[in-house]
N, C-alpha and C positions, 0 to 999 in steps of 0.2 A: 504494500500500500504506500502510495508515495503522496505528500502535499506542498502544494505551490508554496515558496517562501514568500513570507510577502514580505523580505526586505531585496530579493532579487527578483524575485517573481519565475525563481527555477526551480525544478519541484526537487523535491526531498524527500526520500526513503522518511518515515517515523521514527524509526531507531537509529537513523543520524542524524538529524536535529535533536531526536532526545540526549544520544552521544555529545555533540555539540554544544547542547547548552547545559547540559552536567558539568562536561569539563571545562567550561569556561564560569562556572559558579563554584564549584567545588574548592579550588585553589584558595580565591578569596575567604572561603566559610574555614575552613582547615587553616589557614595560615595567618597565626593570632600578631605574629612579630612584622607582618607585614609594615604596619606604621614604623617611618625611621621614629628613634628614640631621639629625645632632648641631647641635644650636647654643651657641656659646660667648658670651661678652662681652669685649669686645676696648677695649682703650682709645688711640684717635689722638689724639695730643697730648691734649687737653685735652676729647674727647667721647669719649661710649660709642658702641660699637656693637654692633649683637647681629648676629652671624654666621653662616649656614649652611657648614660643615664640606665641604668635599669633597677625601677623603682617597687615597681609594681611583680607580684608571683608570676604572671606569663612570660616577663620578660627577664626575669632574673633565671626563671628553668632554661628559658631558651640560649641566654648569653650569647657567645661568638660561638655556637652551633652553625657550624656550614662553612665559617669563614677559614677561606684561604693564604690571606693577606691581610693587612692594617696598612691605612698612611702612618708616614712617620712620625713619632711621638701621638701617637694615638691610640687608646684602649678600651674598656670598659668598667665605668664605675658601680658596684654593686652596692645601694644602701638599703640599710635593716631597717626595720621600726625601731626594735632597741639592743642597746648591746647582747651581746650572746655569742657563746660559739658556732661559729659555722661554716661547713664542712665544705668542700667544692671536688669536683672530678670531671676527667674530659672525656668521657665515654664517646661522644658524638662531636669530637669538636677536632679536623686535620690540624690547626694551627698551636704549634706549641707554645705555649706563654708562663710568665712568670704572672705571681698575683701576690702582692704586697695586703698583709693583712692589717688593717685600722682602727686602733682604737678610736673612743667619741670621743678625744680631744684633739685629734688628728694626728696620731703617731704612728709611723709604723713602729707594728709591733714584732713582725719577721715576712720573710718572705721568702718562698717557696718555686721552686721551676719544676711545669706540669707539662707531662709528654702527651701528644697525639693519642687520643684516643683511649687513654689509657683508662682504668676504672678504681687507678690508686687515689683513695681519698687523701684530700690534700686540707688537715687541721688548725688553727691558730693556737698557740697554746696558753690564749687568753681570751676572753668576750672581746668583740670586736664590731662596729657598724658599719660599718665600709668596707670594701675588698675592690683592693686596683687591678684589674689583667691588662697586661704590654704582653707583646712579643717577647718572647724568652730569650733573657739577657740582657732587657733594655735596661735595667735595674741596676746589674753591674757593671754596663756601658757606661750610664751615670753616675758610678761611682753612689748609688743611694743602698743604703743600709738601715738596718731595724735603729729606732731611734730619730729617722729622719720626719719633721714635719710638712704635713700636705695642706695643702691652703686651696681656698676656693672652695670647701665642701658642700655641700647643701645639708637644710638639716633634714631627717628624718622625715617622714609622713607615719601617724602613727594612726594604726587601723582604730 
């Protein structure tokens, strides 16, 4: 059975237009991180950084999931509601990165290099509200170490 389109006016089998407009809804309705995130400017010790924002539980699950690359000096900032331990792994993530953990007066408090994919939990070994991911190594490119303060944070959203 086939029906006239009526944005061409060619007909169309039913189960490819149904095909058709699945897959062109589908992606949207499944794909929560589609909106880019906020981005801030964050200052470590003595560099900038520009920040992707992931504030909200969709977008802190999904983090740098997928991503291949970063501009340079560019990461993702992870903020909590309130301090706490909390854990991270790259199960789904090819890009290896480092992730600087933060206390809420803006310290680091250590910081850790996380391999591809990997499903080693990566801990703070204090409460912490923020968590910075860069590219792995950017961290000791800059010479930054546990200790060092981050400026520009935002504060919290508390549910």
């Amino acid at each position: 059975m086939a029906r006239n389109n009526r944005l061409t006016g060619h007909a169309c089998p039913v189960f490819l237009c149904l095909a058709l407009l699945v897959s062109s809804v589908i992606p949207r309705l499944g794909n929560a991180q589609a909106a880019p995130l906020p981005v801030i400017a964050l200052t470590v010790g003595q560099h900038r950084v520009d920040a992707e924002v992931a504030a909200t539980e969709p977008a802190m699950k999904h983090g740098l999931m997928g991503r291949t690359s970063l501009p340079p000096d560019h990461g993702m900032l992870f903020v909590f509601p309130r301090p706490a331990p909390q854990c991270f792994w790259m199960k789904d993530t090819p890009l290896p990165l480092s992730i600087a953990f933060i206390t809420a007066g803006g310290a680091i408090l250590s910081i850790d290099d996380m391999q591809s994919y990997s499903e080693a939990v990566h801990c703070p070994p204090g409460p912490i509200l923020y968590a910075l991911e860069m590219p792995q190594g950017w961290f000791a490119q800059a010479g930054i170490a546990a200790g060092v303060s981050v400026g520009g944070l935002p504060r919290p959203h508390t549910p």
